[in-house]
Structures are given as C-alpha cells and as structure tokens.
VMD Tcl script that draws the C-alpha trace (Angstrom):
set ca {
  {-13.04 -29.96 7.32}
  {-12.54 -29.82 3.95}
  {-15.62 -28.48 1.59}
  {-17.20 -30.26 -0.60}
  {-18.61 -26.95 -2.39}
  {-14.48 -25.73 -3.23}
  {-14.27 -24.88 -7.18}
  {-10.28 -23.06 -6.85}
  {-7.37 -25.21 -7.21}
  {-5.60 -26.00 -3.58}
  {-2.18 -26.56 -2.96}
  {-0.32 -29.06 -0.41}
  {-0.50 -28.02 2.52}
  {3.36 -27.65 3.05}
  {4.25 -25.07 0.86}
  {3.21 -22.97 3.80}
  {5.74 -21.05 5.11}
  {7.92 -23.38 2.81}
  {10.53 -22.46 0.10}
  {8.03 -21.87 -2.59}
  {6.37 -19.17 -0.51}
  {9.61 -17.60 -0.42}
  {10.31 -17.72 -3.74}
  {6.82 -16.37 -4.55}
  {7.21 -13.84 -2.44}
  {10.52 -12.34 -3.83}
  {8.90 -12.35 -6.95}
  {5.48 -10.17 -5.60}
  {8.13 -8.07 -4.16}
  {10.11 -7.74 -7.93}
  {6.30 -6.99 -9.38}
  {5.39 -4.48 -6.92}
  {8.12 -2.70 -7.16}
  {8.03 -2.25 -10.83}
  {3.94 -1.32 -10.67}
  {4.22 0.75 -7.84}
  {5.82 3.28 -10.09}
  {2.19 4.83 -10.38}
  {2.08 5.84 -6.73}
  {4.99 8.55 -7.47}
  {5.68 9.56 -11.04}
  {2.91 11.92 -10.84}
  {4.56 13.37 -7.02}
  {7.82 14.07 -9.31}
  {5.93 15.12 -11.55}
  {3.93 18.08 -9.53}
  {5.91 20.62 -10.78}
  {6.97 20.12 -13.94}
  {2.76 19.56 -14.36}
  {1.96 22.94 -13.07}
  {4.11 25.07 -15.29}
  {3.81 22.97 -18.40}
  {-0.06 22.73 -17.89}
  {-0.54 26.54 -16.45}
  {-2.52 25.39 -13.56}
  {-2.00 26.10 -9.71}
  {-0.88 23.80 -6.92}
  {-4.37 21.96 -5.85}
  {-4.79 21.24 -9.90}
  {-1.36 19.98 -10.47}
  {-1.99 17.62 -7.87}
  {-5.00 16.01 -9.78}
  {-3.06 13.37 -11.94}
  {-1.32 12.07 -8.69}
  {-5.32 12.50 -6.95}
  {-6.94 10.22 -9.82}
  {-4.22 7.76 -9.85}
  {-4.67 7.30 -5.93}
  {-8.50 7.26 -6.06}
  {-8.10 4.60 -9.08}
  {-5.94 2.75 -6.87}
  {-8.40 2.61 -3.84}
  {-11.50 1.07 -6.38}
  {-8.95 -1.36 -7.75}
  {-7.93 -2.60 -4.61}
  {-11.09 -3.59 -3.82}
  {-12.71 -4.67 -7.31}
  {-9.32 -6.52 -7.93}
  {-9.15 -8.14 -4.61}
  {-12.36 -9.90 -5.28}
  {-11.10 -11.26 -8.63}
  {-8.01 -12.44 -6.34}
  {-10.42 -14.18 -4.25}
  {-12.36 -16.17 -6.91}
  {-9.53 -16.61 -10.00}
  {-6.36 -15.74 -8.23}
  {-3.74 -13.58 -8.41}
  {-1.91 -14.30 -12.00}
  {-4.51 -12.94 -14.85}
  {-4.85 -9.90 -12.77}
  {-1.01 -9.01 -12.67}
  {-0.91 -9.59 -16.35}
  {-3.93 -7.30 -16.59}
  {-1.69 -4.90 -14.57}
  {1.72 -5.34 -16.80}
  {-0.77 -4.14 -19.85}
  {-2.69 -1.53 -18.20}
  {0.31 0.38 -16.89}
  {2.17 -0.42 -20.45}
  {-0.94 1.35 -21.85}
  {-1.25 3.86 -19.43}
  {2.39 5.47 -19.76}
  {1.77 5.90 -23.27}
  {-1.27 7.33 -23.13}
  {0.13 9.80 -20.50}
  {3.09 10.48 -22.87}
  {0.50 11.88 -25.56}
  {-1.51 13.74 -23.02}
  {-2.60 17.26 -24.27}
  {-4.27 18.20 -21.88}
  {-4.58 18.22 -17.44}
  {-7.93 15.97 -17.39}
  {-6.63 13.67 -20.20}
  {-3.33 13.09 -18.27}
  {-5.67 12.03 -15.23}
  {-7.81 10.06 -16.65}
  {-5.04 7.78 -17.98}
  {-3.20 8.09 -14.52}
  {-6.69 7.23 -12.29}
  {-8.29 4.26 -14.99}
  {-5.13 2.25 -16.35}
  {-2.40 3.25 -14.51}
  {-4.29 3.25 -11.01}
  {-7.37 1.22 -10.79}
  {-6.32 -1.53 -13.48}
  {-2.21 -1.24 -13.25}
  {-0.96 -0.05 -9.82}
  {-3.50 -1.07 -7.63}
  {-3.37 -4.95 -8.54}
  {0.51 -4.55 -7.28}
  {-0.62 -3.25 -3.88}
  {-3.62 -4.85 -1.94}
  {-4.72 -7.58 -4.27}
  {-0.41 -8.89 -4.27}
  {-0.14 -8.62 -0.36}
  {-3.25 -10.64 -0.14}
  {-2.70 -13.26 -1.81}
  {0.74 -13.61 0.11}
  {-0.65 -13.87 3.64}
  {-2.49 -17.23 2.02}
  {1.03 -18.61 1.79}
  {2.58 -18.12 5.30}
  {1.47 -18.23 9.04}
  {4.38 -18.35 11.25}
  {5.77 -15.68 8.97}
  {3.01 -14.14 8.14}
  {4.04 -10.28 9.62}
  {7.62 -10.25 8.31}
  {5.95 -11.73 4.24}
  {3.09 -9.29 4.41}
  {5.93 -6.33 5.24}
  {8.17 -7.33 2.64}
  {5.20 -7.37 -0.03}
  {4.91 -4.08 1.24}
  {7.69 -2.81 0.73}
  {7.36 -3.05 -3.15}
  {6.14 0.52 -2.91}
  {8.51 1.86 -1.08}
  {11.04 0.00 -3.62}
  {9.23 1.65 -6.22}
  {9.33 4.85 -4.45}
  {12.87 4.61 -3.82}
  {13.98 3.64 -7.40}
  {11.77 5.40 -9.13}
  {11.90 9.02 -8.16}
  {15.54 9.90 -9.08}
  {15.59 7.93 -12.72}
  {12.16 9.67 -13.38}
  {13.55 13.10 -12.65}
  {16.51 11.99 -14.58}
  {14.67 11.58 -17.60}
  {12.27 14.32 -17.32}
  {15.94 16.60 -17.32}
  {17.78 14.65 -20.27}
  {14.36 13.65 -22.27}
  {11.65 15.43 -21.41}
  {8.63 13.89 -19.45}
  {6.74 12.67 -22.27}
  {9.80 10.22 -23.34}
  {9.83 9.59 -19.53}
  {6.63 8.12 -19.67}
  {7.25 5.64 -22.52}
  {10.31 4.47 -20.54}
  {8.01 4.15 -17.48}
  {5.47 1.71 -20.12}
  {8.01 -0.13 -21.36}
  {9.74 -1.10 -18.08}
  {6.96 -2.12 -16.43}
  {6.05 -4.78 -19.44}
  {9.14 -6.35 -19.48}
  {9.50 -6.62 -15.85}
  {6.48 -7.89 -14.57}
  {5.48 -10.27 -17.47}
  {7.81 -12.92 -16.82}
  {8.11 -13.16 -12.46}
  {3.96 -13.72 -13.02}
  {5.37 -17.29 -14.29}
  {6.26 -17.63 -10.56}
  {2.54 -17.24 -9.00}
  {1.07 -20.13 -11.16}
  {0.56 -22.60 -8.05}
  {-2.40 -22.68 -6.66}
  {-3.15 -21.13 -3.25}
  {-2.37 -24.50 -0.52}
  {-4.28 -25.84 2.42}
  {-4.43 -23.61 5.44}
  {-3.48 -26.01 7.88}
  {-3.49 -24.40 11.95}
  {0.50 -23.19 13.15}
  {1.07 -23.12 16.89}
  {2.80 -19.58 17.32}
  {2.42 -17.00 19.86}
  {1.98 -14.17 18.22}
  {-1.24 -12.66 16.96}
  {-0.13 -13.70 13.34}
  {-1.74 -17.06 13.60}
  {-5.17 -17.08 11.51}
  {-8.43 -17.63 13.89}
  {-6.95 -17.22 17.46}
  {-8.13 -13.95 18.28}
  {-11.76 -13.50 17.79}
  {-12.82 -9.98 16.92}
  {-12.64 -7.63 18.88}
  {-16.04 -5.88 17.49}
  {-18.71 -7.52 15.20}
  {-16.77 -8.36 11.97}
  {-18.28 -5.18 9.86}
  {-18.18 -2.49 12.39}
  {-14.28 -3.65 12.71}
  {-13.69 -3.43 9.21}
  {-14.98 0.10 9.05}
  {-13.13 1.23 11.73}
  {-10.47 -0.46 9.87}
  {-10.53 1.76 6.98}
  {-11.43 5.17 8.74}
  {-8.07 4.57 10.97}
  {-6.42 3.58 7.13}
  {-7.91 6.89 6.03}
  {-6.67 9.08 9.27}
  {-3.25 7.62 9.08}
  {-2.56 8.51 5.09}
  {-3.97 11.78 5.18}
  {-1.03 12.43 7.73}
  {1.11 10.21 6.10}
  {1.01 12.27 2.50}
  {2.05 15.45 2.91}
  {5.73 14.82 3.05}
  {5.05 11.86 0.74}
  {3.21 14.02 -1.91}
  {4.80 17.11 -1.54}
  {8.16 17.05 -0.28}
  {9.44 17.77 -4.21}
  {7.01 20.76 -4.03}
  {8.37 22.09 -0.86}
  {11.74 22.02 -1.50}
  {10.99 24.23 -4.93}
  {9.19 26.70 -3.12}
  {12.16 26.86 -0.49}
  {14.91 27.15 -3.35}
  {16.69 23.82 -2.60}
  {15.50 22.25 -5.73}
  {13.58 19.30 -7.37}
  {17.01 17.46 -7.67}
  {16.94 17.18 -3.89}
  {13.12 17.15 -3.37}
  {13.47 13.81 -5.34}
  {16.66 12.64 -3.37}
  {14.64 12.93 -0.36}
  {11.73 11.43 -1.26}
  {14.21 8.25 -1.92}
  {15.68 8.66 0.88}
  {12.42 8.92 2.90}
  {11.19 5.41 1.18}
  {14.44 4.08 1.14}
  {14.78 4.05 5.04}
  {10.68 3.37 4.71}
  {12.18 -0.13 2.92}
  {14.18 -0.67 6.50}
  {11.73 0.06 8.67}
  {8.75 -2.14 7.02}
  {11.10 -5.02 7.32}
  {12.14 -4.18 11.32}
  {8.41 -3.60 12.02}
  {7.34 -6.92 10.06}
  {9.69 -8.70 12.32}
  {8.42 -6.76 15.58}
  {4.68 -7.61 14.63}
  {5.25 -11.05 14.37}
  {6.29 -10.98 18.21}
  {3.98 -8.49 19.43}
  {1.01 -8.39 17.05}
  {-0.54 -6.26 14.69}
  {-2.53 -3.91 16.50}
  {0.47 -2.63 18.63}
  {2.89 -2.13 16.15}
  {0.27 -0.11 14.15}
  {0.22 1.90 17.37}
  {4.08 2.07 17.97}
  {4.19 2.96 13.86}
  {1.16 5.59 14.33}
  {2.45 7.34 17.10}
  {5.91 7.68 15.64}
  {4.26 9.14 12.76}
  {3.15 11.83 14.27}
  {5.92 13.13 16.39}
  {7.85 13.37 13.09}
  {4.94 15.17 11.09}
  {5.73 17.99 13.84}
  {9.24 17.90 13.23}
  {8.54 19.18 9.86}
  {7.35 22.72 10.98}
  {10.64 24.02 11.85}
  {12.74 21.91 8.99}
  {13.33 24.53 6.07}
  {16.92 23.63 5.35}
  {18.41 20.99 3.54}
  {20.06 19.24 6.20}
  {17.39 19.47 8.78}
  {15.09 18.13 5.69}
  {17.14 15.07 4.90}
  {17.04 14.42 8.63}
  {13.60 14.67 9.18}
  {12.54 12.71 5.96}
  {15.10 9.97 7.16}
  {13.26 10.03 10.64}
  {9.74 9.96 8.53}
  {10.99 6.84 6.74}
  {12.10 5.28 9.53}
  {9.06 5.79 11.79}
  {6.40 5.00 9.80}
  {6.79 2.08 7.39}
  {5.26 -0.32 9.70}
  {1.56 1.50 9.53}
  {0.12 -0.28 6.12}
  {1.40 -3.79 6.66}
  {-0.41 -4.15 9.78}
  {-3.72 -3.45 8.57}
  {-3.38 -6.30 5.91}
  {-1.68 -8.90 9.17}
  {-4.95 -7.50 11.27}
  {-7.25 -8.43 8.76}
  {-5.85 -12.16 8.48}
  {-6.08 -12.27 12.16}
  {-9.61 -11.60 12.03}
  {-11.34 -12.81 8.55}
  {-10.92 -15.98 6.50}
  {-8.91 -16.59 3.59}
  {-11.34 -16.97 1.37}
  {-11.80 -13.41 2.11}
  {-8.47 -12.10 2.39}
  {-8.32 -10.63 -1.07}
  {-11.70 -7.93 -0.55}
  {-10.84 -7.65 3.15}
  {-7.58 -6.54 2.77}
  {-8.41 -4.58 -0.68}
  {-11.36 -2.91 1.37}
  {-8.40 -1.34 4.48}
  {-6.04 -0.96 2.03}
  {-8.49 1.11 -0.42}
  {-8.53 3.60 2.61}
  {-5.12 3.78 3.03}
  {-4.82 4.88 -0.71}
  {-8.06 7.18 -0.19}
  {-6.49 8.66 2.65}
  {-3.40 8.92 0.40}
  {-5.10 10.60 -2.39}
  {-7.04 12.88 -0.06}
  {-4.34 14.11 1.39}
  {-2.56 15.05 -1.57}
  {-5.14 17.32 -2.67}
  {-6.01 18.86 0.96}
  {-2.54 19.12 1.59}
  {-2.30 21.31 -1.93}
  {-4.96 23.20 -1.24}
  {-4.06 24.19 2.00}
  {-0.97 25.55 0.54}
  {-3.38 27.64 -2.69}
  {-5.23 29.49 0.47}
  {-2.16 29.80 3.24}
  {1.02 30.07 0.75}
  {2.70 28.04 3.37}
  {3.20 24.31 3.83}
  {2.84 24.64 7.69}
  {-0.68 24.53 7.98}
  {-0.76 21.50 5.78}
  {1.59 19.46 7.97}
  {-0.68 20.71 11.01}
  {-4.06 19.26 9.48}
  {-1.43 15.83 8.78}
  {-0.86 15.31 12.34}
  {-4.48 16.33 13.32}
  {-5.78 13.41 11.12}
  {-2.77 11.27 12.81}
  {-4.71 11.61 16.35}
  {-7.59 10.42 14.62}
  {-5.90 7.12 13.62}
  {-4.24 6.69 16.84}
  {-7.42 6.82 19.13}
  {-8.94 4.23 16.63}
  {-5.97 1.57 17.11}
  {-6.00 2.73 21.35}
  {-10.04 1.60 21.14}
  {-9.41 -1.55 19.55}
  {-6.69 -2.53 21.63}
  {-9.13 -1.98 24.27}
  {-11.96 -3.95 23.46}
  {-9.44 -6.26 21.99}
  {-8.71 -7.99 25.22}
  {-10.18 -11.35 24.81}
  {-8.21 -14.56 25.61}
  {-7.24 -16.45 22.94}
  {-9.54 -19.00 21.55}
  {-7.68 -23.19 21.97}
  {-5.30 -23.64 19.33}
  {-6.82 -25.63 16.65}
  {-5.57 -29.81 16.46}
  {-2.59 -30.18 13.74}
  {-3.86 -33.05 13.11}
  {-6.60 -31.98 10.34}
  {-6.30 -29.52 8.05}
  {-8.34 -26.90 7.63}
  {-9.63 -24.95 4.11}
  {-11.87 -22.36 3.72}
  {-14.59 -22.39 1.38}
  {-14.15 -19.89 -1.40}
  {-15.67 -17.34 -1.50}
  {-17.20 -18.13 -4.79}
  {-19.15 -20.68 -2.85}
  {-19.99 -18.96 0.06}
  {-19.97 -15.11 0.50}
  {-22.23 -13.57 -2.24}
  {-23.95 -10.87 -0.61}
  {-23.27 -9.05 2.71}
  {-20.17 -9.08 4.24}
  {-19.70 -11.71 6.87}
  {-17.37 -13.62 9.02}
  {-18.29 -16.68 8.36}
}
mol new
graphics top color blue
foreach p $ca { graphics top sphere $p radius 0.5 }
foreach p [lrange $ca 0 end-1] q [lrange $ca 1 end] { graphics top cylinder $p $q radius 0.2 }
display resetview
C-alpha cells in the first residue's frame, strides 16, 4: 500500500531493473571510482610520509587511519541524508570536499594537519559519500539484479585503487607529492560534477520481483531480531577488514623494507585491486544465484587461506602471485554485506543500514592499518601482522557460519505483482530507535 505520510519524490515503478538503472549505475561506478581515490593515496603515500615527516611506521600510517575512520562516520551520517534528500546534493558535497581536501593536504606542514584534512574532507565528507551512501542508493533501483548492481558499485574502489596507485606514484616521482595532491583535487572536481546530472530521478516504486535467489527484498525474514543482526553485521564487517588490510595497506611498505621497491609495491597493489575489479563482478553474479550470506562465506574463507600465503612470499614473483590470488579471492566480501542488508531491512532504510555495515568494514579497514603498523614498530617483521589478519579472518567467518545457521527459515509467500509496494520514508517513520518496521 502506498503511504499517505511519503514527502520524497517516487519514480515509476519500471525503471527497476530497467535501462535507466543501468545507466545510473555506470555513472555511480564513474563517481566512485574517481572519490575512492581517498582510500589509497595515503597507502602510496606511507613512505614517502615517514621520511619526509621523520616519524616511524605506526605514525606514518595516521593520515591513511583518519581518512578511514572519517570514512566509517560518513558512511553512516551520509547514509541518513541519502535516506531523507537523496543521493545528488551529497555527491556534490563530495566533488567539493575532496577538491578542498587535496589542496589542503598539498599545503600540509605538518603530520596532524595532513590528517585532519585526509579524516574530515577527504574521508568523512568526500570519500565516504562514494562508498556506502552510492551503493545504497543503487540497490533502490534493481531487484532481480540486485547482487551483480550492488558489486559493480563496488567495484568503484577497487577502480580507484587500481587507477590510482601507479599515476599517484608517478607524480609523487616527476612532481613531488604536494603537486600530486592538487592533481588528485582537481580530478576529482571535474569528474564527478557532471555524471551527478545522471542521479537526478527520483528513487521509483519498489514493486515485489519473483526470483529465486535471496536478492529479492522481504522474502527472507531475519534470521535474528533486526538489531542484534545488524551488530553482528558490523563486528563480522570489522573482523573481515582487519584481515583484509594488511596487504591492502601495506603491501607498498613491505616491498621497501624487502628491497623490491615502491615502483612495484604500487604495481601490486593495482594488480591486487585490479583482479579485486574481476572478482567483485564474478561474485556479484554468484550471489545473485546463491545468496548473500554464502558467498560472504565462500569470499571469507578464501580470504584467509591467501592471508597465509603471504608468510612465505618475500620475492617478487611469489608477491605478484599471491596479491593476484588476494584480489581474486576476496572482492566478493563487502558487496554482500550491503545485498544482506536489502534482504533484511526496508528501503527506506537502506541508506543508514548499509552506511552502519559498511562503516565497519572501513573501521575494520582503518584499524587494521594501524595494528598492522604497529605490529611491525614492536616485531620489525610483517609476519606477525599477517598472523593477527587471518586471526581476525576466523572471527568473521564463525559470524557468517552462525547466521547461516539460524538463517534457515523458509521463505515467506512471494508478495502479489499485482500492487505495488513503497516504503514509507524514513523521514516519516523511523525517528528514534532502530527498527524493522
């Protein structure tokens, strides 16, 4: 039934799943990539950081640190102004904030000035609106194809993180980083200004898709009561990127301290997110057959056979094979917590739901960056590091067994086509304590 109460624009029904979706999602794609620079410059960055700055390992690691943790409170504070305004004044909020960012980092004179203008306008108000907040408001505009859209959103970082790294170590060796980081400002305005002119329609009318996998929107009911799911939700988002950033973050690092070079450090980073690009799309496809939950599993437990294959890697082939097998194995992880929260929550939620899982994923992130570095200050060696990585991995992966477990509910009828269905906003509906309904 339609409610009365609605004060957001709705699209026709239709457009799900329909050629506009498509097109709007190639452009979220186009914007992510370009804003997700924030999630890596600082990870090329590391060294160059720690010998221009003076500082040791766990310090250089604090621009990349802030960045992540202003990532994780945008997702969520930017998710809800998703949910009640949509997605295209905070995008254009991003394209300035990471314009102003960059050149504010470029005139950086000191370590904590440098992170506060990575963690406030490059993080919370410029990269973190391209993450969570973008792949939310996608998963309002498909059903049937809501696993493989949700994947390719995704994959704007990991097109960031491919891109990015090489031309940023590029300029850092022809121009220094400071120039770097007015390129960086620059490219994000002119990029992401003009695809926002492609997210102007309104969300449309979530109308009920027969499918069979768990992709469809209300079939499953939760597995758990709806808030001790979504913290579980994030602690298994935090468990999983802990593990998942010590190659992520430090790979340049590591590949310094073993004499192979930043040069390559870099390449394999790209390579790592490159492959990651592959494998989100394969495991987007795979989760619309099989569901969410087990393809985070599948993706999870991949993860962590790989983390191991790190400890005896210290050449640069063995690297480039294992950071291929890294990118290959675990690209699947993030997406799924965003396709898991649509199973289970409203749309009228979807933006602070999914901004809430995916905050942990970028907590975990950030966490793990600095553990990971600090391991290293007190050991001198990377090994213990990718030890605590796969310990946190185990965490993850006994969350996702547990709710697979008490996730075995039939499905609930398939709704009639017959009468479409919208969600109240939550403008109207969901001012206090998180709920279900």
């Amino acid at each position: 039934m339609i409610s009365s109460m609605s004060a957001t624009p709705i699209g026709k029904s239709g457009d799900i799943d329909g050629s506009y979706a498509w097109v709007r999602l190639v452009a979220s794609v186009i914007i992510s990539g370009a804003g997700g620079v924030g999630l890596w410059s600082s990870v090329v960055l590391l060294s160059v950081t720690e010998s221009h700055f003076g500082v040791d390992r766990a310090a250089s690691s604090l621009p990349y640190t802030a960045a992540m943790v202003g990532i994780l409170v945008g997702n969520i504070v930017i998710g809800r102004m998703v949910d009640r305004w949509g997605v295209v004044k905070p995008v254009l909020l991003a394209a300035v904030s990471l314009a102003v960012g960059y050149t504010g980092s470029a005139n950086s004179t000191s370590l904590w000035e440098l992170a506060l203008f990575q963690g406030v306008l490059v993080g919370a108000l410029g990269t973190s609106v391209t993450f969570g907040p973008l792949i939310a408001a996608i998963t309002l505009w498909f059903v049937r194809y809501r696993g493989i859209a949700v994947a390719l959103v995704a994959c704007g970082s990991y097109v960031a993180g491919t891109v990015w790294p090489p031309i940023i170590q590029y300029l850092i060796d022809n121009i220094g980083w400071r120039d770097t980081h007015l390129t960086i400002a620059a490219a994000c305005f002119v990029v992401m200004v003009p695809m926002t002119l492609l997210l102007r329609r309104p969300p449309p009318v979530q109308v009920p898709v027969a499918v069979g996998s768990a992709a469809f929107s209300g079939v499953r009911p939760p597995p758990l009561p709806s808030n001790a799911l979504q913290v579980l939700l994030i602690i298994a988002g935090i468990a999983c990127c802990v593990a998942m950033s010590m190659p992520q973050v430090h790979i340049v690092a590591y590949c310094v301290d073993l004499d192979i070079g930043a040069a390559r450090g870099a390449n394999m980073l790209a390579l790592m997110l490159g492959l990651g690009i592959v494998s989100r799309i394969v495991f987007g496809f795979v989760m619309d057959r099989i569901g969410a939950a087990r393809t985070l599993l599948i993706g999870s437990s991949l993860q962590a056979v790989c983390l191991l294959l790190y400890l005896p890697a210290d050449s640069v082939v063995s690297l480039y094979l294992v950071s291929a097998l890294f990118g290959l194995f675990q690209g699947g992880i993030v997406p799924s917590y965003a396709v898991l929260v649509r199973d289970y929550f409203p749309a009228s939620q979807a933006g602070t739901r999914v901004g809430l899982v995916l905050s942990g994923t970028i907590g975990g992130m950030a966490l793990g960056g600095w553990m990971s570095g600090a391991i290293y200050d007190l050991t001198l060696s990377y090994q213990a590091a990718f030890l605590n990585g796969s310990a946190w991995n185990l965490v993850n992966i006994t969350i996702v067994v547990l709710l697979l477990w008490f996730g075995r509910k039939p499905p609930l009828p398939v709704p009639s086509f017959r009468t479409p269905m919208v969600e109240t906003p939550l403008i109207s509906r969901w001012p206090g304590v998180l709920s279900r309904s």
